[in-house]
N, C-alpha and C positions, 0 to 999 in steps of 0.2 A: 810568241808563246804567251799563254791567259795570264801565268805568275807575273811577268814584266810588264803587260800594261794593267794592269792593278795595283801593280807596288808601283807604278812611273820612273821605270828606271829605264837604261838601257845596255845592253849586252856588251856592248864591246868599249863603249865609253864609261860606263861605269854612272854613279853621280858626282855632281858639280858638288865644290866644296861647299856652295853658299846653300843648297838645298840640305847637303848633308846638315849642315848647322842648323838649319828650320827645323829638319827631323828631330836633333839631339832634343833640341829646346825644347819639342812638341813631344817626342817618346823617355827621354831621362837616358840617365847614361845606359850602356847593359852591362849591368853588375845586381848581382841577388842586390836585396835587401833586407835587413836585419830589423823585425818591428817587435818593438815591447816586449826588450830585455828585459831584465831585469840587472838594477846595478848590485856591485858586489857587495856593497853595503845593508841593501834591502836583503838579499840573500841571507846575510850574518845576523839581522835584526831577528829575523822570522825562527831563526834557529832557538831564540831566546823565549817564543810566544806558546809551545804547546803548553796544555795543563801539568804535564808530570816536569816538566823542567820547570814551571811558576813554582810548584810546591815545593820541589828542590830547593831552590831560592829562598824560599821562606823558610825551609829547616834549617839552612844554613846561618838565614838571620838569626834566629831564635838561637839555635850554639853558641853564636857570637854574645846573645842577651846571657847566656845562662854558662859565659865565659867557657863553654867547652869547646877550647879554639880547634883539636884536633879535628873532630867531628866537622868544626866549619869548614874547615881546610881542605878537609878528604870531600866533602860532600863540592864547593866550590872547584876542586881539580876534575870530578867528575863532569859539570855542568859543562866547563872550559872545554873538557876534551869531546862532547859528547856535541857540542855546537857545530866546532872547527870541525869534526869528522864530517857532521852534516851540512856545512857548509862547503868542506872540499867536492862532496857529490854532489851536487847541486852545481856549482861553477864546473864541470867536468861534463855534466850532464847540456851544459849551453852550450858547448865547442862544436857540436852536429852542424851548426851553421856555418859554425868555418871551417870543417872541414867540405862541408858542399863548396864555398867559397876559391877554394884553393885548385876546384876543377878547371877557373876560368884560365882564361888563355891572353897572356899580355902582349904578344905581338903577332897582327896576321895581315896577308898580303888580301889586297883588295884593288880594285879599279874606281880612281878616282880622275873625275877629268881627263878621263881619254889616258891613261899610264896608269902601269902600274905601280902603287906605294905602300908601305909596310908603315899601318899603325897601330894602335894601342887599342887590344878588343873591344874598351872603354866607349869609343866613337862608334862601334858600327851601330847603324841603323837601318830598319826594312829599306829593301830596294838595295843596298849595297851588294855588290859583284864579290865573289871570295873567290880566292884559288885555294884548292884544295891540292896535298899530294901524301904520297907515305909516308906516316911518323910524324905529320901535324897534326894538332888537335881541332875539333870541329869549333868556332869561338861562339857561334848560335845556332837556333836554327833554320833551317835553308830547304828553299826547293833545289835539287839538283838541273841543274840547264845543260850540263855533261858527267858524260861520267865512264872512265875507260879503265876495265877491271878493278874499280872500284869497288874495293870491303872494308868495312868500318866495324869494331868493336864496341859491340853496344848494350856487351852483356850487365853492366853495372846501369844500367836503361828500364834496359827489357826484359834481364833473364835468360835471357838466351846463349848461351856459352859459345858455340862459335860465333868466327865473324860473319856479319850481314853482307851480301851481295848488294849494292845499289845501282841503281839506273834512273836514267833520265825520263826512263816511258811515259803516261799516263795510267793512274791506276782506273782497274775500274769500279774499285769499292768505293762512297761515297762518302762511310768514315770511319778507315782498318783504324786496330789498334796499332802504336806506334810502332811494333816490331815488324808491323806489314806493310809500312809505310816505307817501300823500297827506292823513292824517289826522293825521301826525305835525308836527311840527316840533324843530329841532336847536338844542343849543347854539353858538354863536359864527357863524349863520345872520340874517338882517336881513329883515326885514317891509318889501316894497316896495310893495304897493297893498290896501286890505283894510281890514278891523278882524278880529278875535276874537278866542276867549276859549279859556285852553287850563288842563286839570291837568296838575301836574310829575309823571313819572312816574317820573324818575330826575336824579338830580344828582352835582355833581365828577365824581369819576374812575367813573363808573358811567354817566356819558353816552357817547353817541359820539365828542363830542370826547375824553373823558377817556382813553375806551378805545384811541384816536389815541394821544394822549398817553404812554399806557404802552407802547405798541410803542414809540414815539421813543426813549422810556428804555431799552425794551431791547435795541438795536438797537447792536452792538457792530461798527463796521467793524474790518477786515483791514487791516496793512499794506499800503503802498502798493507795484506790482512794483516801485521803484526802490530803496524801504526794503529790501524782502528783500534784494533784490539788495547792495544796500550792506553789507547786513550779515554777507551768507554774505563779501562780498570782506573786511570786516574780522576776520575770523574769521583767514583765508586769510592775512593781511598777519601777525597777533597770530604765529601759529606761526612766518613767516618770518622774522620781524624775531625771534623767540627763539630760531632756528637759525643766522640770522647771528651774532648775540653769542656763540654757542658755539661756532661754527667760527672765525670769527677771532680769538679771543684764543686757542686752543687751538693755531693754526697758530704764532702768533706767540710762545707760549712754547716751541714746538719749535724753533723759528728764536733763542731765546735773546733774544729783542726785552725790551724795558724792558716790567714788569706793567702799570705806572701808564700810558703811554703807547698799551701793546694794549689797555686797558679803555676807555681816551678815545677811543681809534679803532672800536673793538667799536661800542662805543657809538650816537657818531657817525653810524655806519654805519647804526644800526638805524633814529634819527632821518630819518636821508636816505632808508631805504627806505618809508618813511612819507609817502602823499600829503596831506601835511597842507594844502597847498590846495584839496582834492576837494571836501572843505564851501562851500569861498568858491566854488569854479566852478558847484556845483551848482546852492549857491541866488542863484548871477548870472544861470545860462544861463535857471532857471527866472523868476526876476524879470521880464527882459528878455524871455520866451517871454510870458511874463504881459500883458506893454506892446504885444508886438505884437499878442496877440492881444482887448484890448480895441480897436485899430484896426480889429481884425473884424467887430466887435459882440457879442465876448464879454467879460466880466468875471469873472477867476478871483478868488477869496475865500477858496483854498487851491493855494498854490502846489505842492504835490505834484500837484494833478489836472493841472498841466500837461506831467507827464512821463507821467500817467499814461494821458491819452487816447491818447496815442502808443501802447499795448500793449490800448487795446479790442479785444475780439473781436466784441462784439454791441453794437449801439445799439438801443434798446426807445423807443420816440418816440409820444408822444401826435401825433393826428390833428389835430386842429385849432387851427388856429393856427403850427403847427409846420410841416405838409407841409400845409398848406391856409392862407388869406388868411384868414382868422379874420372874414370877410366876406360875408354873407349876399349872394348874387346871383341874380339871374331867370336862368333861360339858357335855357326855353324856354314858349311862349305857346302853348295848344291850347285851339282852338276848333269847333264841329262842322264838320268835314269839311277844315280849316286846321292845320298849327302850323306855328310858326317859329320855329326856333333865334336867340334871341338873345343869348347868352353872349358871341360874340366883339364885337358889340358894345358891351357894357354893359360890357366889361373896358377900354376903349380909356381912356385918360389924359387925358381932355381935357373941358373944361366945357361943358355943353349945356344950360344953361338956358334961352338966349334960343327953344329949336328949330331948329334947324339944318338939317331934314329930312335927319336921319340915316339914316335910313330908312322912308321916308314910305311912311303906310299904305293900303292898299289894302282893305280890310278893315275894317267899323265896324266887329266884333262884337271885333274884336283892341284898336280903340281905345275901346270900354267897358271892357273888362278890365284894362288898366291904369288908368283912370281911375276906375276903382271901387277900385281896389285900393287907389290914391292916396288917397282920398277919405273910404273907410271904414276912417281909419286915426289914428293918436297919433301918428305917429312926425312930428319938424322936419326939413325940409332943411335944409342949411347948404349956402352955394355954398363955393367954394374958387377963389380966382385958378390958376388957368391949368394946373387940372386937373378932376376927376372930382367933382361933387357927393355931399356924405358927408350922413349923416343921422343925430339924433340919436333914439336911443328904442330898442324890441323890432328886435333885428336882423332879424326876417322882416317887421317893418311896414316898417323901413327900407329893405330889398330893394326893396320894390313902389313906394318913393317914388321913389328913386332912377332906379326906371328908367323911370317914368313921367316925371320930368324929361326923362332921353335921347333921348327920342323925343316933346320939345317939349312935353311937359304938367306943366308946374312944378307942384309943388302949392300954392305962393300964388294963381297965375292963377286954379287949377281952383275954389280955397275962392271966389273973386272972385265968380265964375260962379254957384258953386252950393256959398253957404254953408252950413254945417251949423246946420239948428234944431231937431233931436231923435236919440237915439241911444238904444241899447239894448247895455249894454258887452257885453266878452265874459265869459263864464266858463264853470268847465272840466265844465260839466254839457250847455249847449247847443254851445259847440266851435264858436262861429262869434260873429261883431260885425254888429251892423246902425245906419245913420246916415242919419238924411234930410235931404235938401238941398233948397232953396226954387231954381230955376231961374230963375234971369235974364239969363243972356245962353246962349241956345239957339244960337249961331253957335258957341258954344267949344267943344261936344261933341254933334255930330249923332247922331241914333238917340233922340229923347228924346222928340219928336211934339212934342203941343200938352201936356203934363202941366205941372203947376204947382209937385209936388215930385216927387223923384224918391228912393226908399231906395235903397241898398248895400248889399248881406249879401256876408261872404266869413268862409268858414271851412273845415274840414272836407268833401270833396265828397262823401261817402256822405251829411253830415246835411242836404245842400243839395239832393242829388236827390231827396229826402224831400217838400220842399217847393215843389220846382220842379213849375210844370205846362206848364212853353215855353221855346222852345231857342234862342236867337238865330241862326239862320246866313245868313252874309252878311249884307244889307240887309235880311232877311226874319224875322219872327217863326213858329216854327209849333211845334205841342202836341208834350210829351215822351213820345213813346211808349218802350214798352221796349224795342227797336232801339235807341233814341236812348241810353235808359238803361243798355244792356250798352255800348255807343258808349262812353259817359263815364267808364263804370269801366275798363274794360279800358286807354285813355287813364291813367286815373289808378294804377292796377296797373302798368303797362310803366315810368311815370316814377318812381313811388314805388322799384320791384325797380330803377333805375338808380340809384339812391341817392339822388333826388331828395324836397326835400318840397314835397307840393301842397296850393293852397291854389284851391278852386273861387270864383269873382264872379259874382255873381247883382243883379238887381234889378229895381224895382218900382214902376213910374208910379203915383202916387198926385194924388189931386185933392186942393183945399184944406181939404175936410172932414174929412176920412180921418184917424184915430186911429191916430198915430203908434206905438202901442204895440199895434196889429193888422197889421203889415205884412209878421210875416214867416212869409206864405202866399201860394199861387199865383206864386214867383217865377219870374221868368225867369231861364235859366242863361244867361250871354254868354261864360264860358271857365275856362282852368285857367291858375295860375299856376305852375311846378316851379322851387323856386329850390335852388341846391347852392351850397355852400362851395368856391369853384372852388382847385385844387391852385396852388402856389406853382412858379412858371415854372422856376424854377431848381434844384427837388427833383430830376425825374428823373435831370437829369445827377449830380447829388449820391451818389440810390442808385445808379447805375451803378457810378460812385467809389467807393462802399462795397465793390462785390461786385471791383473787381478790386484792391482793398486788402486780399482778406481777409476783409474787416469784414460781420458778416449785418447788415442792417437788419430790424427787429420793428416791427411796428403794436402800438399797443394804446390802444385807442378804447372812449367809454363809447356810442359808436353803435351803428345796429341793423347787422347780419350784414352786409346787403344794399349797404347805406351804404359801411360798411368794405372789403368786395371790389370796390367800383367804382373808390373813389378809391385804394387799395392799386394797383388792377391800371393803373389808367392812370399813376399815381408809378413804377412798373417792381418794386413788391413783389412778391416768390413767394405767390400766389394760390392754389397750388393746395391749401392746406388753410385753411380758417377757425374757429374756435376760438372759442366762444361763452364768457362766462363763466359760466354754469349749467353747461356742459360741464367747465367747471375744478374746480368746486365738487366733483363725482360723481367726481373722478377719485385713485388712492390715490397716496402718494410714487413709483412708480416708474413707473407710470403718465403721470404728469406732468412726472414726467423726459425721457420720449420727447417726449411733446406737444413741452415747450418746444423740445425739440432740433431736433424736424421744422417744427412750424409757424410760417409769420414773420406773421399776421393775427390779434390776440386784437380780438373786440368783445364791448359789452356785457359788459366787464370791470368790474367795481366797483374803485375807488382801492386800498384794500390788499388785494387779490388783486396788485397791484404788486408789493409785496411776496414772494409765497411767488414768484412769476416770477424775480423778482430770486436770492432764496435757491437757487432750483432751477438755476439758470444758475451762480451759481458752486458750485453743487457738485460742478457737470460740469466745473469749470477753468474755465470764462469769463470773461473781464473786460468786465466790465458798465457801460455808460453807459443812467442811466435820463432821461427828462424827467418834470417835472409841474409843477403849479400852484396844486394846491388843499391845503388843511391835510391831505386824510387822503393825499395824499401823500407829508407827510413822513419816515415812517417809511421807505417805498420810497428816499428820495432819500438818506439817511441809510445806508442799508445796502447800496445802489451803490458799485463804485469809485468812479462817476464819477457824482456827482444835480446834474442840469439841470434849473435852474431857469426859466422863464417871468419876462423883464421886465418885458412889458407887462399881459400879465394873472395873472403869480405872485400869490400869499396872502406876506406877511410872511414867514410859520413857513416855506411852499416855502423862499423864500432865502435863511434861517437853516439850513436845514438843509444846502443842498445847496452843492458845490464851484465849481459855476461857472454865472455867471446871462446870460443868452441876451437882449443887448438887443432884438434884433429879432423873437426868440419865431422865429427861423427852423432846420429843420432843417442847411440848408446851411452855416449857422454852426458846427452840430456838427463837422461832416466837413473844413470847415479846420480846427479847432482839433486837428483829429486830426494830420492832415499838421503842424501846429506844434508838436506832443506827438512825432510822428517823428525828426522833426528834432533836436529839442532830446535826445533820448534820445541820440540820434547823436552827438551834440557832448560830452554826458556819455562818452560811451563811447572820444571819439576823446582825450577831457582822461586816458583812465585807461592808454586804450594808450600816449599820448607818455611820461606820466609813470612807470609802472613801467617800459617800455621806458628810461626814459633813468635811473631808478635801478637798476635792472638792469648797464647800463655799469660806472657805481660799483661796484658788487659786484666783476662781474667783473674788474676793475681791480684792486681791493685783494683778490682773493682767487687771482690769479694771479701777481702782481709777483711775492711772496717764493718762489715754483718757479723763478724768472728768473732770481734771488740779488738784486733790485732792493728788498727790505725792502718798506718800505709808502710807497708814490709818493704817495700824496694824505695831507695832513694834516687831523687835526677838522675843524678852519677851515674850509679848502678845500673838504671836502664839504660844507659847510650852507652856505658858497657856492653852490656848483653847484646843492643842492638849492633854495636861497630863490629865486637868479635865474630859473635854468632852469622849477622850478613855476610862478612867479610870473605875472609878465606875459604871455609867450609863453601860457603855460596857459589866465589866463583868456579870450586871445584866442581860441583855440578854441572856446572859449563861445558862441558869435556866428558861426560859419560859418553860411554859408548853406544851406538843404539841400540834399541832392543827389539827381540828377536818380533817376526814379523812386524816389520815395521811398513814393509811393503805387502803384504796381504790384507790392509785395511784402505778402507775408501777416505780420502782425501775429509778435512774437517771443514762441515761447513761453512761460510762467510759469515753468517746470522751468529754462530757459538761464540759466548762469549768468551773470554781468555778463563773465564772461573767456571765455566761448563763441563759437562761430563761426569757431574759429581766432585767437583774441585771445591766448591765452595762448602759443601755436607762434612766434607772431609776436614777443612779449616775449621769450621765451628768447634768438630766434635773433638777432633785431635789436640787443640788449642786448649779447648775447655776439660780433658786431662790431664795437658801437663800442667794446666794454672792449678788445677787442684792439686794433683799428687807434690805439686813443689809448695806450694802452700800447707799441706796435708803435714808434711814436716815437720816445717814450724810451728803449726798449729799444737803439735804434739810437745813441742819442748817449749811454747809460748807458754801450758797450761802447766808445765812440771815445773813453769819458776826459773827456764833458762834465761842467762843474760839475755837480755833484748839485741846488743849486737849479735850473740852466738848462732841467738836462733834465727834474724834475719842474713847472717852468712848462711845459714842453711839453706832458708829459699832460694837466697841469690847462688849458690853454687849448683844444687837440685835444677834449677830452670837452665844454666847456662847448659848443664853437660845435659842433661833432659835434649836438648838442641841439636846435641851429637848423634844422641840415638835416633833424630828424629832425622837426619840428615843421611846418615845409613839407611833407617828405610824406605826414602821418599826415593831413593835412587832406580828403584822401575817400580812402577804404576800396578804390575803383574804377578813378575816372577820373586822369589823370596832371592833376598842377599845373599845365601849359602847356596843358591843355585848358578846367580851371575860370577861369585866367585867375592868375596872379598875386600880383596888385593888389585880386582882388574880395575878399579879407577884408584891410583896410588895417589895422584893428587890431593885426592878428597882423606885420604887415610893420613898423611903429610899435616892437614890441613887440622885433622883432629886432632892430633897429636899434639901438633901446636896452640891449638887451642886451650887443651887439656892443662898445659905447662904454664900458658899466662894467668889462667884460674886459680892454679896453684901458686902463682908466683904472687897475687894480690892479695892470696889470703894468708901468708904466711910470710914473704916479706915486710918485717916490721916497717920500712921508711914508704912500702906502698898501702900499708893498713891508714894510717891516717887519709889519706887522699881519696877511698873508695868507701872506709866505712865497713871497716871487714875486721873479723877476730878469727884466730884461728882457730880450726875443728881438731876435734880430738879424733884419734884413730877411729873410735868406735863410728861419732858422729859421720865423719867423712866416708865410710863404711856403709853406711848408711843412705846416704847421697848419693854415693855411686848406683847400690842397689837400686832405688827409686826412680832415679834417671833413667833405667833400660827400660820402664815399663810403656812409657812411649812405644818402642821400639818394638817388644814383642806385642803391644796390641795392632798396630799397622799389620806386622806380620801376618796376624793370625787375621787379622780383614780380608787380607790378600790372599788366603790359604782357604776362606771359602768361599770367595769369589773364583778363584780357578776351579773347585769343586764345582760351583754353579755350571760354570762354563763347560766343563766335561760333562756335565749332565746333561746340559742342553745340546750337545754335538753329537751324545750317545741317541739323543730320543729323535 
């Protein structure tokens, strides 16, 4: 054989230990390897280095200067907690490689020196002999030199959900992708039925997995949109907060004010224009987006993908399992001159074992076909109380069990009947099973005569009209002519091109003599079985969801063309182009920039062609949600914004790798967690408008008094009041709004936006430079009537705090008015006020906390006063809002 003398090995001796040793030395051990960690230490540093945690840092110092230890406290517990979270993801985020790692195989049998010996997968090297058999795992990878009903699981590989047949033949492709490489076998792949015997071809990082492996590593994602985002706003804050410290003290030594006093104020100021709650709201809204959305049947595993689905542009969704029931189904019965759709049946929820006469047959030749199907089969029933009987085994033998149950033909009764006493398995040279059954109770399955055994054959229906010479139809047996025979194909063509796979039943009355191991000739055909992966109820409406969200939906299936545009086109996918992946391979960078852009159907994709898909999308700006499940996966899921994992049939390495794991392996699961990503982005964005909007006030406040001749109305104190209370509570209530109404009828927010775009920033200027006036406005009035100076700067400072509340009501939708969402429906944020309300009152009128803030208390009238002023905030937002929707109906009306 060409593989043995090119690796210098030989077959029955194996290699000599002192060669094996040359090899190790000259190839390394096989075992992955792990390049350019990072140690846990650098991970915990880097958590310390964005710009909005440096400024953090420094407000905290400056508390600490200006002895407001609370402020330092809470701002420092934030930092801490907001590191460590981002350092747990991050260290969680590197375990992909061990779980790749954990595929390998610690002991396997080999030929060394003429015997065979069991060593440490660690040793082998090209040229080494392996024995393969069922329930070992593959330790590299290998030419097969034998190979006897040999199948191997290689769907965590390739994709491919069942097992792969292998053989020893020659191919004669010169370079299949690896699922075609039926002479092959994989590292970190399992031997499920078989024996053989294979040489190593290659090992470690020069296998397929290895070669997995090294994309993993090199696979460098992008910030997240919220990260950028955050970061261009801290950029944004760094400048402003060091053009206030320069205007206010600058004003205030023209105004002749105390140095030491303008620089505490300066200061102060800079502190308070500092959202130094944004981190705790961020990663609460995220937390709590987190909690609701494993109530969905997602599990996020990185809490940034929860803001981040909210900004997808493309979801890329494997086919099966995902937008299909991941469940082999019959859905239609053809027999000559007969079919019958029975899909809607066989999907019904409900147990049918006993027969029910679900749909009672009319037709022997329909009830040999499942009963052969039954029959010549491995696959177990399992009933299930007070639903749909499931089956354990080959999901296509399972299919045929299953519905032969349905329609009253258990397969315990049928073995009863006509148990099995010879068989001829399958494999993947003859493409078809034969099993013969001894006949004793001829009342269970009419059509059977006086025979004493009866064979089964079902496989392949091109290798079955081969050996057919009679066609069941109806009650009647008569010879297969070729009418009969273009009859079956063309039958088997229409169902195959509907995406379907067919499996022809055949069989073959035999007397008691008859040599079980001649039987499969002259048979009769009795039908075709097409069974499909019927699509998940709940997708269509799902893609719909997508397209008026915005959001493209992409297929990408390791199915045939055919396959793919059926169940694509009935889910509501854009069909009108399908995209092979042969087609991908031929196609150059810009080339396949278009493809991706236009077509939403890749089949017959190999795992990491995921990958360059992935890559090609966001080079176009996309924000990319990918799925998978299998190891070579992981690299695609790794280099997604967003990689979806598979819960119920992911690989390990998929959910190391990827950001959020899909308990249910359902699409529809994606597309809420988007809408919770919407939402929760909103809520970030309504935390950033309250809060520069209400330190905006502040400013305006201390940067207009002294043109009044009013000096400076708020003291240090005072503002890291305004700023702890006001941030605090009220803020992270907004965390936790609910969303609002279309939130899914809007297209996805660009990359390019900043976090203050939209009008965000128009809106802080002017709403800010309100309440500094009307709280100002106040004072101004009782500065000039001669009020105590404390009296009247309690005025400002209470006017600005609760000013804050109203302002915090109605930032809470962008859209709709507060008396339309209801009030009361964020109680939180009402809790929040309330509380607030109460410590206001408690600093201006408890005597022992007036000395400490700098407050005198307000007389009914004044406080009266106060209150009133405060709401005007409130009803101007309102009344913004109120013709902006006006606008909006105008322009839907014309």
């Amino acid at each position: 054989m060409l593989v043995v003398e090119r690796l210098g090995t030989d077959l029955g001796n194996g290699l000599s230990s002192s060669e094996a040793r040359r090899r190790l030395a000259e190839k390394g051990p096989n075992a992955l390897v792990e390049r350019g960690a990072k140690s846990p230490w650098k991970m915990l540093w880097e958590q310390f280095t964005s710009i909005m945690v440096v400024i953090l840092v420094v407000a905290a110092v400056v508390s600490l200067l200006l002895h407001e230890y609370t402020d330092a406290i809470v701002i420092g517990v934030i930092v801490v907690l907001n590191a460590l979270l981002g350092f747990v993801q991050e260290f969680r985020a590197e375990r992909a490689m061990q779980a790749l790692k954990r595929l390998a195989v610690p002991i396997v049998r080999a030929r060394r020196d003429g015997r065979v010996a069991e060593l440490s997968s660690r040793e082998l090297v090209p040229g080494d002999i392996v024995l393969l058999e069922a329930g070992s795992h593959v330790p590299a990878d290998g030419r097969l030199v034998e190979a006897a009903n040999l199948r191997c699981q290689e769907s965590a590989l390739t994709g491919e959900s069942e097992p792969a047949a292998k053989n020893a033949a020659v191919l004669a492709d010169e370079d299949p992708a690896p699922g075609d490489r039926r002479n092959m076998v994989f590292l970190g792949t399992a031997v499920v039925a078989g024996r053989g015997v294979m040489v190593v071809t290659e090992t470690g990082m020069a296998t397929e997995l290895g070669r997995i492996a090294d994309m993993l590593q090199g696979v460098k994602r992008e910030a997240s949109p919220l990260a950028k985002r955050m970061a261009q706003l801290a950029r944004a804050l760094a400048v402003g907060v060091a053009g206030i410290v320069v205007l206010v003290f600058a004003l205030g030594l023209l105004r002749g004010e105390d140095p030491r006093l303008l620089l505490l104020t300066a200061i102060g100021m800079a502190v308070a224009a500092i959202p130094e709650g944004l981190a705790a709201v961020v990663t609460i809204a995220l937390a709590l987006g987190a909690q609701r959305m494993l109530g969905r049947r997602a599990l996020i595993r990185k809490l940034h993908a929860v803001e981040t689905l909210g900004s997808v542009t493309v979801i890329c969704t494997d086919k099966t399992g995902t937008l299909t029931e991941n469940r082999m189904t019959v859905a239609v019965l053809d027999v000559a001159g007969h079919r019958r759709d029975v899909s809607e049946l066989l999907t019904r929820d409900r147990a049918t074992l006993e027969g029910d006469a679900l749909a009672p047959f009319d037709h022997p030749a329909l009830a040999l076909t499942l009963a052969g199907g039954a029959l010549c089969n491995d696959a177990v029933l399992q009933p299930r109380a007070g639903g749909r009987p499931a089956a354990v085994g080959d999901p296509t033998e399972g299919a045929l069990v299953v519905a032969a149950a349905a329609f009253g033909m258990a397969k315990p009764e049928l073995e009863a009947a006509l148990p099995r006493v010879a068989e001829l398995p399958f494999d993947s040279e003859r493409k078809r099973m034969t099993t013969v059954h001894e006949v004793r109770d001829r009342a269970r399955l009419p059509g059977l005569g006086t025979a004493d055994r009866v064979a089964f054959t079902k496989g392949a229906v091109d290798g079955l009209l081969g050996l057919a010479s009679s066609v069941r139809i109806e009650d009647r047996v008569e010879p297969m002519d070729e009418a009969m025979r273009a009859r079956v194909r063309a039958a088997n063509d229409e169902l195959a091109g509907a995406g379907m796979r067919v499996l022809g039943v055949a069989l073959r009355l035999l007397a008691a003599d008859e040599d079980p191991a001649q039987v499969e000739q002259d048979l009769c055909l009795v039908g075709l079985a097409a069974m499909i992966d019927p699509p998940r109820a709940e997708v269509p409406e799902a893609v719909e969801l997508c397209r008026t969200a915005g959001i493209r939906p992409v297929m990408i299936t390791g199915d045939h063309p055919l396959t793919a545009r059926t169940i694509a086109g009935e889910l509501g996918f854009d069909t009108g182009r399908v995209v092979s992946g042969r087609e991908l391979t031929e196609l150059d960078d810009a080339a396949l920039g278009e493809t991706v852009a236009s077509a939403s159907v890749f089949a017959r994709v190999a795992p990491e062609q995921k990958l360059d898909i992935v890559r090609t999308l966001q080079a176009r700006g996309e924000v990319t949600a990918m799925t998978g499940d299998g190891v070579n996966d992981a690299p695609a899921l790794r280099k997604a914004d967003i990689g979806v994992a598979m819960g119920i049939t992911g690989t390990d390495v998929a959910k190391e790798a990827s950001d959020m794991v899909l308990l249910d392996d359902n699409f529809a699961t994606i597309v809420a967690a988007v809408r919770e990503g919407r939402a929760i982005y909103d809520n970030i964005r309504k935390f950033i408008r309250y809060t520069l909007t209400s330190n905006a006030g502040e400013i305006w406040v201390m940067l207009l008094a002294p043109f009044l001749g009013m000096g400076l109305p708020l003291l240090p104190v005072q503002i890291l009041w305004v700023n702890l209370v006001t941030d605090g509570l009220p803020g992270l209530a907004l965390g936790v709004e609910p969303a609002e109404r279309g939130v899914m009828k809007r297209p996805p927010l660009p990359l390019s936006r900043n976090v203050l775009g939209g009008g965000m920033a128009v809106d802080i200027l002017w709403v800010g430079l309100l309440m500094g006036v009307v709280s100002l406005l106040h004072g101004f009035v009782a500065f000039r009537l001669g009020v105590p100076e404390a009296e009247w700067k309690t005025m400002v400072f209470t006017t600005l705090t609760l000013g804050q509340m109203g302002n915090a009501l109605a930032t809470r939708s962008s859209r709709d008015s507060l008396f339309s969402i209801g009030p009361l429906s964020n109680r939180p944020l009402v809790w929040a006020i309330l509380l607030t309300f109460g410590l206001q009152m408690a600093i201006t009128y408890v005597p022992f906390l007036q000395p400490v803030f700098h407050t005198a208390p307000l007389s009914p009238t004044e406080l009266a006063v106060s209150l009133a002023l405060s709401t005007v905030v409130f009803w101007a937002v309102e009344l913004v809002k109120l013709v902006r929707r006006s606008r909006e109906r105008s322009r839907s009306r014309a």
